[in-house]
C-alpha positions in Angstrom: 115.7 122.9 151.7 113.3 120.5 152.7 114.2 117.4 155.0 115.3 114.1 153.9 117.6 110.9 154.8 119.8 109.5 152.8 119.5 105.6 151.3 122.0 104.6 153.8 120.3 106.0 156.9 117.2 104.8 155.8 118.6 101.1 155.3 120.3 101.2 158.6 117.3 102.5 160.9 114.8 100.0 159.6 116.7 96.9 159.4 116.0 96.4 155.4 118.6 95.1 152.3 119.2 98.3 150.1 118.5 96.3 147.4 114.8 96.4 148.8 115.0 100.3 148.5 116.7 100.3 144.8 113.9 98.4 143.6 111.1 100.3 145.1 112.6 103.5 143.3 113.3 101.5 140.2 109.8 100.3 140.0 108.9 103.8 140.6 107.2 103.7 143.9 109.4 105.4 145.4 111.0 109.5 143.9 114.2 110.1 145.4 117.1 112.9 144.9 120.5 112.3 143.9 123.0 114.6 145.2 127.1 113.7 144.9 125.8 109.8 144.2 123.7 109.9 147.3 120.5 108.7 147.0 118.3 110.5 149.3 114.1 110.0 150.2 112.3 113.4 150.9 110.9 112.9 154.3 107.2 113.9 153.0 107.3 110.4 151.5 109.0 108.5 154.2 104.9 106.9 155.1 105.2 105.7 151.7 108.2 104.0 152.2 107.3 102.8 155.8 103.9 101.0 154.6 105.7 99.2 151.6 108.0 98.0 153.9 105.7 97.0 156.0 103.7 95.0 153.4 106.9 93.6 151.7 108.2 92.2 155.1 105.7 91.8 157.2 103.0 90.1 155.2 105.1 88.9 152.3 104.0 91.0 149.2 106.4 90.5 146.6 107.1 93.9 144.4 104.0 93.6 141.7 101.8 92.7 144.5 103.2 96.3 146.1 102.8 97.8 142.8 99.1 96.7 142.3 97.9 97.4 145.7 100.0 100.9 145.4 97.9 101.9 142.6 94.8 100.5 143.9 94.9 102.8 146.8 95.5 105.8 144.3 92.3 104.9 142.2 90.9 104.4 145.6 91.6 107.8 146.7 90.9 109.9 142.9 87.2 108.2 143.1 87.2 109.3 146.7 87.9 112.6 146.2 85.6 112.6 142.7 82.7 111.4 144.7 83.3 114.3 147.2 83.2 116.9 144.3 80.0 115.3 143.1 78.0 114.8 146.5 79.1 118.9 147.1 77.8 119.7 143.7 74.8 117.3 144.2 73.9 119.0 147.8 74.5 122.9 146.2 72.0 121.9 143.4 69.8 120.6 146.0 69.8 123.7 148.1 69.1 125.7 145.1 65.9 124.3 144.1 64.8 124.0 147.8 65.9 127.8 148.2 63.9 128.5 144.9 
């Protein structure tokens, strides 16, 4: 089984209102199992967590503002990785035609 913390734990090692955690999964930034009414937060996505709490405390984004920038970064990172594919197709086509 893979490694996680529950809701609990999680509110109680960093210092933030549950209701801060319940809204991020509500919103849907956040995937969490239920297991016996425990909500738990796979450990593979605790840096999600960690950087929205970060945002939401430390500089003062509300929830939408997490939302947008959240989303952002994932359009950010698809074009990324598209532009990768593209440049690796771009250089084999290039080495083709120099090779022919």
């Amino acid at each position: 089984m893979s490694e996680r913390i529950s809701r609990e734990e999680l509110v109680k090692i960093y210092k933030v209102e549950i209701t801060f955690f319940d809204e991020l999964v509500n919103s849907g930034l956040l995937n969490v199992q239920t297991e016996n009414e425990t909500r738990y937060l796979m450990y593979e996505d605790l840096a999600y967590f960690e950087r929205f709490a970060n945002w939401y405390y430390d500089l003062e984004i509300n929830l939408p503002g997490l939302e947008v920038i959240h989303e952002m970064l994932k359009k950010m990172n698809d074009l990324r990785q598209k532009n990768r594919e593209l440049m690796n197709k771009l250089s084999a086509i290039n080495d083709k035609y120099e090779d022919g």
